[in-house]
C-alpha positions as CSV (number, residue, x, y, z in Angstrom):
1,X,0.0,0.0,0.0
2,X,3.0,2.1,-0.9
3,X,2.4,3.5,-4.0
4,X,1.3,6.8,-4.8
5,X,-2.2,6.3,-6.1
6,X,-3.0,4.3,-3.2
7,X,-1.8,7.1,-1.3
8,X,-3.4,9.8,-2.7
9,X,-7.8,7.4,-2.8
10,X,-6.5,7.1,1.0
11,X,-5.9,10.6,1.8
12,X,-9.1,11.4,-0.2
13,X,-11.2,9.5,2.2
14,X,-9.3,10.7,5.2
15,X,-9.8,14.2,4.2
16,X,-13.7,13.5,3.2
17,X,-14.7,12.2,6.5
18,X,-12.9,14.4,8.2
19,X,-14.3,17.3,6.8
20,X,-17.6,16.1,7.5
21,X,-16.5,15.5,11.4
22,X,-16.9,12.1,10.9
23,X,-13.6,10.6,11.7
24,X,-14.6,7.5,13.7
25,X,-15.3,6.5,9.9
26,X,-12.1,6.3,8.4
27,X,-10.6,3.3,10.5
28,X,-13.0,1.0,8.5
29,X,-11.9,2.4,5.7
30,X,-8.3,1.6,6.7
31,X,-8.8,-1.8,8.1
32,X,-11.0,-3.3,5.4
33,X,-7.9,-2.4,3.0
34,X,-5.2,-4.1,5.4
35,X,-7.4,-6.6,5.1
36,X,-7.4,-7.1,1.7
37,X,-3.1,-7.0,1.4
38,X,-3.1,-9.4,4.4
39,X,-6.2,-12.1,2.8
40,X,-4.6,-11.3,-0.9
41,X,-1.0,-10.1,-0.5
42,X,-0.7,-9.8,-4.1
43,X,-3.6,-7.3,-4.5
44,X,-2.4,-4.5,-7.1
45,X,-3.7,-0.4,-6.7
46,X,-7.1,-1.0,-8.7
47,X,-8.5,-3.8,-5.7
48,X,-6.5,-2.2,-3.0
49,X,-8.3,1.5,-3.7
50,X,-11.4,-0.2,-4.2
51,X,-11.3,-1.4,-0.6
52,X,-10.3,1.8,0.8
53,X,-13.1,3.4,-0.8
54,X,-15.8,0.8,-0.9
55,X,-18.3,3.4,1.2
56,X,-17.4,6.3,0.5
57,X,-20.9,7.5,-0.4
58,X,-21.2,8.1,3.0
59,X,-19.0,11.0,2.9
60,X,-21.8,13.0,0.8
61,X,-24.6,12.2,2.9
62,X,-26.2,14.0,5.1
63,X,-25.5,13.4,8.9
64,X,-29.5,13.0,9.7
65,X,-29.9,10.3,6.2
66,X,-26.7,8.6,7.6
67,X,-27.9,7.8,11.2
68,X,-31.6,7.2,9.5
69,X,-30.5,4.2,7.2
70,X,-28.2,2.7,10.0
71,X,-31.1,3.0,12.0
72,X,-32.8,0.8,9.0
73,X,-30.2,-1.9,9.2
74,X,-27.7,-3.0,6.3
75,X,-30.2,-5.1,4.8
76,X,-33.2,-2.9,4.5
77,X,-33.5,-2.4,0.5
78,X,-33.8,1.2,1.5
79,X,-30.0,1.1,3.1
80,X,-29.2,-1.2,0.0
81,X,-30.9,1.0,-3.0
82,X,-28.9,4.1,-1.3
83,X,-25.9,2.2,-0.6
């Protein structure tokens, strides 16, 4: 997870959640790509961004909508369909 366009999808999503005061968020974010290296350790930048970034709609939500649809569960189609 070294190279630079890893770097820079990583710092996008620390700088998104942050700037939405929603830092608590990014450690998922981090994990589920350590993750990835340590289940796959030959995963290249494409799968290894994709991991880092898998949610990052949640960044452009709004902080009511977010709470709402966790509220909903991950399986309501209504979490899904905005998900």
């Amino acid at each position: 997870m070294d190279s630079e366009l890893y770097k820079k999808a990583e710092q996008f999503i620390i700088d998104s959640f942050t700037k939405i005061g929603e830092i608590g968020q990014i450690k998922h974010f981090l994990r589920t790509a350590y993750w990835m290296k340590e289940l796959e350790p030959s995963a290249d930048d494409a799968l290894l961004i994709a991991a880092v970034s898998h949610d990052i709609e949640r960044a452009n939500r709004q902080k009511d909508a977010f709470k709402k649809i966790h509220q909903l569960g991950y399986t309501n189609p209504d979490f899904l369909r905005l998900h």
